[in-house]
N, C-alpha and C positions, 0 to 999 in steps of 0.2 A: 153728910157723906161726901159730897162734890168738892169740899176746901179740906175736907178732912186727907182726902186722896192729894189733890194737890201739893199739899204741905209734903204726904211722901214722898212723893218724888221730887221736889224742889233741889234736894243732893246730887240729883242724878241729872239735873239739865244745868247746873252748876257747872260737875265734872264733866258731858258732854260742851256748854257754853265755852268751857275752857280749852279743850281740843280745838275747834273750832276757831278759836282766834288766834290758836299757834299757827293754823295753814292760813292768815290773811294774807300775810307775806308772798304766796304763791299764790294769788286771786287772779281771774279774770276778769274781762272787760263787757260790756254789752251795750249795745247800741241804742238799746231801744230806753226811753225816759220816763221818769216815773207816774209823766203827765199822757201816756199814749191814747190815742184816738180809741175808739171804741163800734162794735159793730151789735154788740150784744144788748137786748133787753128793750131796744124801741127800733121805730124807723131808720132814720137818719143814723149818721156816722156825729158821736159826739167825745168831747174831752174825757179822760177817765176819769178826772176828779168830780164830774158834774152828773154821776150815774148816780141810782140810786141803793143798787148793788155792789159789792165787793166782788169787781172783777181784777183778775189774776191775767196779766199777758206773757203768753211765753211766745219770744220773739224769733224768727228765722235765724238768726245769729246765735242765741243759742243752741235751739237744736243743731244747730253746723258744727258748732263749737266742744259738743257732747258726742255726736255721732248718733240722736235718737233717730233711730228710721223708722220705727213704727207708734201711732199714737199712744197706746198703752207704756210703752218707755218713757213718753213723757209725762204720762199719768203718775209713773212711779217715783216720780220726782219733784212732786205737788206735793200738797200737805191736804190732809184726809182721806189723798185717794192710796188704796195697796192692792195689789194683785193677790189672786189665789188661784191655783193651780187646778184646771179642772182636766183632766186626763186628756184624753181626744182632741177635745174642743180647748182645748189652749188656756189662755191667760185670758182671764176675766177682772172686771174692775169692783172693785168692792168698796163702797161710797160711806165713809164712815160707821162701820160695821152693819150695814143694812145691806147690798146688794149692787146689784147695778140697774136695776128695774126704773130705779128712784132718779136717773139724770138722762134726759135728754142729751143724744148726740145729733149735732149737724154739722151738716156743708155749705157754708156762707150763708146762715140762718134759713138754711130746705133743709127736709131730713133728710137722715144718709142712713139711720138705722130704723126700720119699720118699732114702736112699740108694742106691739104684738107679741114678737119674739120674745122666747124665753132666754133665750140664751144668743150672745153676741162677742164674737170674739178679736177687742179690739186689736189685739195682736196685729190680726192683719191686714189692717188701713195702711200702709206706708207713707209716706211724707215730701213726696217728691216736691211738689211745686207749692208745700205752703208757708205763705207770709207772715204768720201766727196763728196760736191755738188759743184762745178767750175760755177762760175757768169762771162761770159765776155762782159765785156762791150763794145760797139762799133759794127761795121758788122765784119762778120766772112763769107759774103757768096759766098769769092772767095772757101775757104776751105769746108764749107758745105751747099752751094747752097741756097734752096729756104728758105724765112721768117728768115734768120740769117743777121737779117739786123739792126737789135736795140737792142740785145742781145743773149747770149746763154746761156743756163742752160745743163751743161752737169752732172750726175747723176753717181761716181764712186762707184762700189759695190766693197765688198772685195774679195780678190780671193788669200788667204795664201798658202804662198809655201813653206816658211822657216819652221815652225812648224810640225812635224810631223802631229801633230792633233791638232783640236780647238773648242771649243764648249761653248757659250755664249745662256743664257736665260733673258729678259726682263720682269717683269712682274709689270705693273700701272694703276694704281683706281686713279678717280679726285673725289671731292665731288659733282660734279653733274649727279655723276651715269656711268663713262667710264669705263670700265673695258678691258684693253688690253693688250694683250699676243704676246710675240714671243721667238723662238728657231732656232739659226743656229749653224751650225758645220761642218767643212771638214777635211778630211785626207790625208793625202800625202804617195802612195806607189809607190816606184822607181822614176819612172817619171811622174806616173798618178796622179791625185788632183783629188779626190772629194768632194762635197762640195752643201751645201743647205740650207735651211730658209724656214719656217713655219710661221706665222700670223695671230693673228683673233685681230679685234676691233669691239668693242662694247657700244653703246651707246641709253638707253632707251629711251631718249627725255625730253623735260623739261614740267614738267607737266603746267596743271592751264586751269583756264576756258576758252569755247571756243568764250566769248568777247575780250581776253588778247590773241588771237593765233597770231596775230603778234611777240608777246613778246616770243615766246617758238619755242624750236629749234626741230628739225626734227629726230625721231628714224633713226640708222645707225646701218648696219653692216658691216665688209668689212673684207675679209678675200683676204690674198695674199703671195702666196708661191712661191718659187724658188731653180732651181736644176740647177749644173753648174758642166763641166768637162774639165779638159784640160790636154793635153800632151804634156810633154818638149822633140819637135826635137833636140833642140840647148840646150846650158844653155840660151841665152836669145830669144829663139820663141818658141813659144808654139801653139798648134792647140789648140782650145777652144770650148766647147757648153755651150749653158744654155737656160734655158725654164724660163720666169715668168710668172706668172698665177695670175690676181685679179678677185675678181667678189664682187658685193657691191651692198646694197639693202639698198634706202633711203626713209623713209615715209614724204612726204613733206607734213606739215600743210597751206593746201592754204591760202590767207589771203580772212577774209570775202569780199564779192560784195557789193560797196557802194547801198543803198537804196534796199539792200534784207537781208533776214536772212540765205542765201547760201553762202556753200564755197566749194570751189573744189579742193580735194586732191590728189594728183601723190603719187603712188607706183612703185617706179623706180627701175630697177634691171639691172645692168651693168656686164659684163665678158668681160674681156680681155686678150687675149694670145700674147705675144711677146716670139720669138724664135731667137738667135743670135749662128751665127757659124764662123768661121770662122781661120786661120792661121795669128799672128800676130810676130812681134819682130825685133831682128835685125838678118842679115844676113850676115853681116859683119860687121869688125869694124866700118865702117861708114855708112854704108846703112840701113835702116829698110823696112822693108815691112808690108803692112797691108790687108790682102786679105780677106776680110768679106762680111759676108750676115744677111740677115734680115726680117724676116716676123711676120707681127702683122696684129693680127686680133679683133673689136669692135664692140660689141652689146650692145644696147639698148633698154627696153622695156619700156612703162611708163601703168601702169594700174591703170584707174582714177575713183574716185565716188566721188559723191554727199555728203556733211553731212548737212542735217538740222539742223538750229543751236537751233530753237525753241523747237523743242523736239530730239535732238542728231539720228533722223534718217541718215540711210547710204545708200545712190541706189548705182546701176552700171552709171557711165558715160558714154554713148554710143555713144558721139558726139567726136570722135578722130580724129585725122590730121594723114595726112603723118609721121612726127616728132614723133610719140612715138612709133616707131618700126625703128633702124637705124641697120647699120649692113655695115662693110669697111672694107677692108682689104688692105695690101700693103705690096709687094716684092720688095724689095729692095739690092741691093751688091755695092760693090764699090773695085777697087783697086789700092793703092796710093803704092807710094815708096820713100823715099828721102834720102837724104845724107846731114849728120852734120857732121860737123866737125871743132872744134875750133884752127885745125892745118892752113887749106885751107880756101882763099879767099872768094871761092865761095860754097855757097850749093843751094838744091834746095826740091822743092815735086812738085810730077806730079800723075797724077791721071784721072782715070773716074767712073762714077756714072752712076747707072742706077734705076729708080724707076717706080714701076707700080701701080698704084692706082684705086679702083673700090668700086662704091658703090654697096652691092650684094644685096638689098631689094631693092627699087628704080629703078624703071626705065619710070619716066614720059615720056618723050618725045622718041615719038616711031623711031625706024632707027636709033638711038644716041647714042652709046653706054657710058655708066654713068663710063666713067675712065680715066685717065691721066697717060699719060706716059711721062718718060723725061730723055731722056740722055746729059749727060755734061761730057766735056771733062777741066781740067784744071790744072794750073801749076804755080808754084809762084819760086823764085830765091830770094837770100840775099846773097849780095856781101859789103864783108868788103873794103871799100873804103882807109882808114887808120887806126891808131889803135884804136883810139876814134871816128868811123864815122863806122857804118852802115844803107847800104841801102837795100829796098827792094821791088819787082815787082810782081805780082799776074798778071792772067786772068783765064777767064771760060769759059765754051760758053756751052750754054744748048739751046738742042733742044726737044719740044715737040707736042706729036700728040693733042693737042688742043688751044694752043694760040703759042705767039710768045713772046721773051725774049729779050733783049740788050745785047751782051755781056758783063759782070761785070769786073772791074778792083781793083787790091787795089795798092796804091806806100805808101814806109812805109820809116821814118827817123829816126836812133837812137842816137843821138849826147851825146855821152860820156862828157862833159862840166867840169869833174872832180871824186876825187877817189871816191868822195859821193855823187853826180849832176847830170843828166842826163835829155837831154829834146827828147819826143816821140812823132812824128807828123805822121796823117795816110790820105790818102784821099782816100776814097773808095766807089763803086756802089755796090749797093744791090735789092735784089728785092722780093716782095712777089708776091706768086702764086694765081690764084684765086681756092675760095673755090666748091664745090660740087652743094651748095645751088646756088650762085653767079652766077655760068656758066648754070645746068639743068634743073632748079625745079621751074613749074609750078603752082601755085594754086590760089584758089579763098574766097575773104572773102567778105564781107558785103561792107565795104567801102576801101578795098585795094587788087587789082586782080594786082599778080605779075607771070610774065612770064620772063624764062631762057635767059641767053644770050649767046651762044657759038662765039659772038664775040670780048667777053671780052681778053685782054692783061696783063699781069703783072704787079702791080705796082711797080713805081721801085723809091729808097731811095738812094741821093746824100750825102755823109757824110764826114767832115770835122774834127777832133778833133785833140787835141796836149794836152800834158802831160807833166807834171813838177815833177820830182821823185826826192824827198833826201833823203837817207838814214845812217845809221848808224849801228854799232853792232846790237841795241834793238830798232831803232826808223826808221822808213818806213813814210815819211812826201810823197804825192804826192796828186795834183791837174790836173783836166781834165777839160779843156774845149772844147766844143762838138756848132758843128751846121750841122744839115738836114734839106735836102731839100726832100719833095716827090711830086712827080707826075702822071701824069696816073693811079693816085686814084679812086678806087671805089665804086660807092657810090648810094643809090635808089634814084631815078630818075624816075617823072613822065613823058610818052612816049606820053600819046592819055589821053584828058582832058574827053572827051566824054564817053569813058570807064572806066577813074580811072584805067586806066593801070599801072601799075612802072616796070620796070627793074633798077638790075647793069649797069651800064655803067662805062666809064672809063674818068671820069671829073673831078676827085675832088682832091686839091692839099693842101699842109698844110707845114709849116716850124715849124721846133723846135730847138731852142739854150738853152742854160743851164751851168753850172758848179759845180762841187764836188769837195770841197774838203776832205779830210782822215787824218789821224793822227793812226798807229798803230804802238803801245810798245811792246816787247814780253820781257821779263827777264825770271829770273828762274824761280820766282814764279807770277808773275801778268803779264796778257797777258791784255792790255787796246786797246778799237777801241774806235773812234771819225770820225762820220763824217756829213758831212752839205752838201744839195746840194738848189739848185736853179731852177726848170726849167719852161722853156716856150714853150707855144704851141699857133700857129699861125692858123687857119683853113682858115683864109680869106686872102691869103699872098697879093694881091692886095692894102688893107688898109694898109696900113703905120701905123706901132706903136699896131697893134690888138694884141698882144703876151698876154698870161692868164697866169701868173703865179704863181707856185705851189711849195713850200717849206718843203721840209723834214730834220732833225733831227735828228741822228742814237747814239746810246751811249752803248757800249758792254764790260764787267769787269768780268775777272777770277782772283781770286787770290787763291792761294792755301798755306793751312800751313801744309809743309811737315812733320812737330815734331808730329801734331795729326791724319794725315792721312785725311785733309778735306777742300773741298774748298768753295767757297761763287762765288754768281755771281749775276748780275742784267744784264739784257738787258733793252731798254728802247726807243721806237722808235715815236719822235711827225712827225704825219701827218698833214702840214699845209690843211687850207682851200682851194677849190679849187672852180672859179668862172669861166664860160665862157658862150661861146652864138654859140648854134648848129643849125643848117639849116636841121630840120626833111621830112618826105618824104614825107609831103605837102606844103616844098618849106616855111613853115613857122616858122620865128626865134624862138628860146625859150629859157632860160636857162636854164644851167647847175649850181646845185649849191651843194656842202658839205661841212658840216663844218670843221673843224683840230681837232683833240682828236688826245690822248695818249693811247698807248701801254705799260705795263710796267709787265715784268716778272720777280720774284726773287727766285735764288733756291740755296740748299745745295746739295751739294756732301762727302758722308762719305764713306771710307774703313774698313771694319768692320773684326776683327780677326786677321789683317794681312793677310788675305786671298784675292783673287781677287773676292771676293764679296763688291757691291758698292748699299748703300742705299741713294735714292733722295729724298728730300722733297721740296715744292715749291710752289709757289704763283703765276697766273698765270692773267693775267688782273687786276691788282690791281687797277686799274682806274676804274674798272667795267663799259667799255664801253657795252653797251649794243645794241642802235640804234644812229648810225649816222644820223642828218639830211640830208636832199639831197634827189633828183630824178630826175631821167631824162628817157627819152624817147628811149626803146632797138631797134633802128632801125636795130644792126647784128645779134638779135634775131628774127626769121623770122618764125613765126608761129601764127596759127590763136589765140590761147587764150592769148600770153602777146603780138601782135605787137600794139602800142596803150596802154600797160599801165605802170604806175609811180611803179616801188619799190624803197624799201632804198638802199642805196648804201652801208652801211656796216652794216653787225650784226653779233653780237658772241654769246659766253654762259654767258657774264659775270662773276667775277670774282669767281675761285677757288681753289680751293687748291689739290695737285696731290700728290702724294708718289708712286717711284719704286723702285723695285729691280731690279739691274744686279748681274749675276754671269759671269765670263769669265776663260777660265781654258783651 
């Protein structure tokens, strides 16, 4: 079934392939090489060719060079990752047609998003002060535990130390009305660094009548700042703080109520505090240590009214849930230590974790306290076997005061095969935690009364892939073939026919296989990406041959011309169609269905004066995607006004056109 699919669409990434190499000619450039340092998946800071993961960097210069400002934009423009439209709550990321449960995100390997939460809308992280976003593909959850079991997003900020001083201003207008600003800048005296970021974006909304409100996007504002300190014990450790701070208010134009002339509007207002502390670096020649902490704290409010659409009256809404007043927080530390050394056989990281999670507004079910705690203990070894053979062995073992976990494993293969060859095989257990809703939360609706289950377990993810790397001076050729297995999935579940009861429970199982492959150039001037993937998702692993599959496209070009001080670039990303068949929480089949559209962004980068001032101009959905077709039924959306209803599954601004200023100095 998997090559049979394949072979279909071979015509179609042919005819795409071919597009694609007509705009080389208008390529841009990037800076970053195809050999980049890496922060993700161990201790220390190591070469990306020498990871055991298939990590993806997307460099500061790119997003400059695109105009991404929020992290989910640059999700959109990876390969497995697509957004889906969730009304209210924004753009969400959907991880190879499973969810976004399934990827740990963080902030300089701390977390930034509790796992807990059901719902996460990376829309509104902005991107002011980072130095790159690290994509790893694969589990990572012997290293960081819960939900890094189908990828990671790790989020590097910058933190200069060489410079005595540094200070960089952003400022970009779209034509549909954005207007967004940022300033950062640090200073280095003796051994101290200081250092910070400022932010505000801004977005009026897209007007037009309120028959066309599906068609029009939602007023934003988001403002998010950042202060950071750190002192060099060593020349390479350093004690660190930093404080981010978002808070973001979005006016969601509800869509009209079929057969009424009402619609119901959310006024949303989010704050977020994440606080990071901690002593990192090496401690000796070979040792590193990483001794950090972590608290973040989320609020949500949603304030809703009426608009009559017949004569544009506005009431208060007064019929609210649970859900539009949330409020979490979590403490978290950890401390890992290892030893690299490319003198010695053997090295190793060892480590424990501890995290504390609470919902602080909530607390339906009375004697129960609404929080999860979890400590893990774990530790991985890489022992060079011969010159061209390394191996590798992970465990974990997490325990928690509310469910129960498997110990995780990872065994990892690096087979050197030649000077430019090498093949990467990983087998590793993962698992996700359950969420807040999933485990406590009781409530009642008309036709669906769901109640808590505190005897929920982990779901946990079996994972298979191998990796095929050639390389060269300027040319990174690798293919990855990937298969999971998950079980102990969970999923709502009718309990009592007679009440219309549902609960989580823990029954639902799904397999997923797939393949990518990549092509990335870097030269002087043209930095080219190519890549194509494949994948499939299985929900019903009992049927033989049930696999859905879903096809992406990636195509990314810098090139830069040094004599005029300016580069050209197009990114260009097709999302196939995707077709499957879900078993909703009355047990009855329905499809899933959206169609494939294009992506396509073009922009200019100029150095103006000789100066390190840099002017953007750019074209931003040239496709003018507007509304994807599709809908499907939000069963991990669990509140009384959308459980039970259809939205679209992707919408933008439609296409236009952006201009910014950088200054860097």
């Amino acid at each position: 079934m998997y090559f049979c699919i394949v072979l279909r669409q071979l015509n179609r990434y042919i005819l795409l392939l071919t597009t694609n190499i007509m705009v080389i000619s208008i390529s841009m450039a990037q800076l970053d090489s195809v050999n980049s340092m890496i922060s993700t998946g161990q201790t220390p800071q190591i070469n990306q060719s020498e990871s055991f993961q298939n990590i993806r960097v997307i460099s500061k210069e790119e997003i400059q060079q695109f105009n991404f400002e929020t992290v989910n934009e640059v999700l959109q423009y990876s390969l497995n990752n697509f957004s889906i439209y969730l009304g209210r709550e924004g753009y969400a990321m959907n991880y190879v047609g499973t969810g976004r449960k399934d990827v740990r995100v963080m902030l300089n390997g701390l977390p930034l998003i509790q796992t807990s939460i059901d719902n996460y809308d990376l829309a509104k992280i902005t991107i002011y002060s980072i130095e790159r976003i690290e994509l790893s593909m694969g589990s990572t959850s012997v290293f960081y535990g819960s939900n890094a079991v189908l990828g990671t997003i790790n989020i590097i900020t910058e933190h200069p130390d060489k410079k005595v001083s540094s200070f960089r201003t952003n400022i970009n207008t779209t034509s549909r009305g954005n207007i967004n600003s940022f300033v950062s800048g640090h200073i280095n005296i003796s051994r101290h660094s200081f250092g910070g970021s400022i932010g505000h974006n801004f977005f009026s909304g897209v007007e037009g009548t309120d028959s066309l409100r599906v068609f029009q996007w939602k007023p934003q504002i988001r403002t998010q700042s950042e202060l950071h300190y750190s002192y060099r014990l060593l020349n390479d450790l350093k004690a660190f703080f930093s404080l981010n701070y978002l808070t973001s208010r979005v006016q969601d134009r509800g869509y009209p109520v079929f057969n009424t002339l009402r619609a119901y509007d959310v006024d949303q207002r989010v704050k977020q505090t994440v606080i990071h502390g901690g002593v990192a670096g090496k401690i000796s020649k070979y040792h590193t240590i990483d001794f950090s902490h972590a608290y973040s704290s989320y609020s949500l409010t949603n304030d809703k009214t009426i608009k009559i659409l017949s004569d544009l009256t506005v009431i208060e809404d007064k019929e609210t849930d649970a859900f539009d007043k949330l409020k979490y927080d979590e403490y978290y530390n950890h401390l890992k230590i290892s030893k690299l050394s490319k003198k010695h056989r053997l090295n190793y990281d060892a480590g424990i974790e501890f995290s504390h999670q609470r919902d602080r507004e909530r607390s339906i079910l009375e004697a129960v306290k609404t929080n999860i705690t979890q400590l893990s203990f774990l530790g991985s070894i890489t022992y060079k076997a011969a010159d061209n053979l390394r191996l590798k062995g992970g465990l974990r073992y997490t325990n928690s005061n509310k469910f129960e976990t498997k110990p995780l494993y990872e065994l990892g293969l690096k087979y050197k095969m030649s000077e430019t060859a090498e093949l990467i095989s990983n087998l590793t257990r993962g698992y996700r935690t359950p969420t807040f809703n999933e485990m406590f939360y009781t409530f009642e609706n008309p036709e669906l009364n769901i109640v808590g289950n505190l005897n929920l377990q982990s779901e946990m993810f079996n994972q298979f892939n191998t990796t095929l790397r050639i390389k060269s001076k300027h040319v990174l050729f690798y293919t990855n073939l990937y298969w999971v297995n998950s079980n102990n999935g969970i999923q709502l579940s009718l309990i009592d026919d007679d009440k219309q009861l549902y609960q989580f429970i823990n029954v639902k199982s799904s397999k997923l296989m797939g393949q990518n492959f990549n092509v990335i150039h870097q030269g002087k001037a043209l930095r080219l990406e190519f890549s194509v993937s494949n994948n499939g998702i299985n929900q019903y692993p009992k049927e033989i041959g049930n696999y859905y599959f879903a096809q992406e496209l990636l195509f990314k070009s810098i090139y830069t011309f040094k004599s005029i001080n300016t580069s050209l670039g197009i990114v260009s990303k097709y999302q196939g169609g995707r077709t499957e068949t879900r078993e909703n929480a009355f047990r009855e089949l329905e499809e899933f269905a959206q169609q494939g559209f294009w992506l396509v962004d073009i922009s200019v980068r100029k150095q103006l004066f000789d100066k390190p001032i840099f002017a953007h101009v750019g074209l931003k959905n040239m496709t003018n995607t507007l509304n994807v077709d599709g809908s499907y039924l939000a069963l991990d959306r669990i509140s009384d006004e959308n459980i039970n209803s259809r939205v679209p599954i992707s919408i933008d601004f439609g296409r236009r056109i952006w201009f910014s200023l950088i200054t860097e100095f």
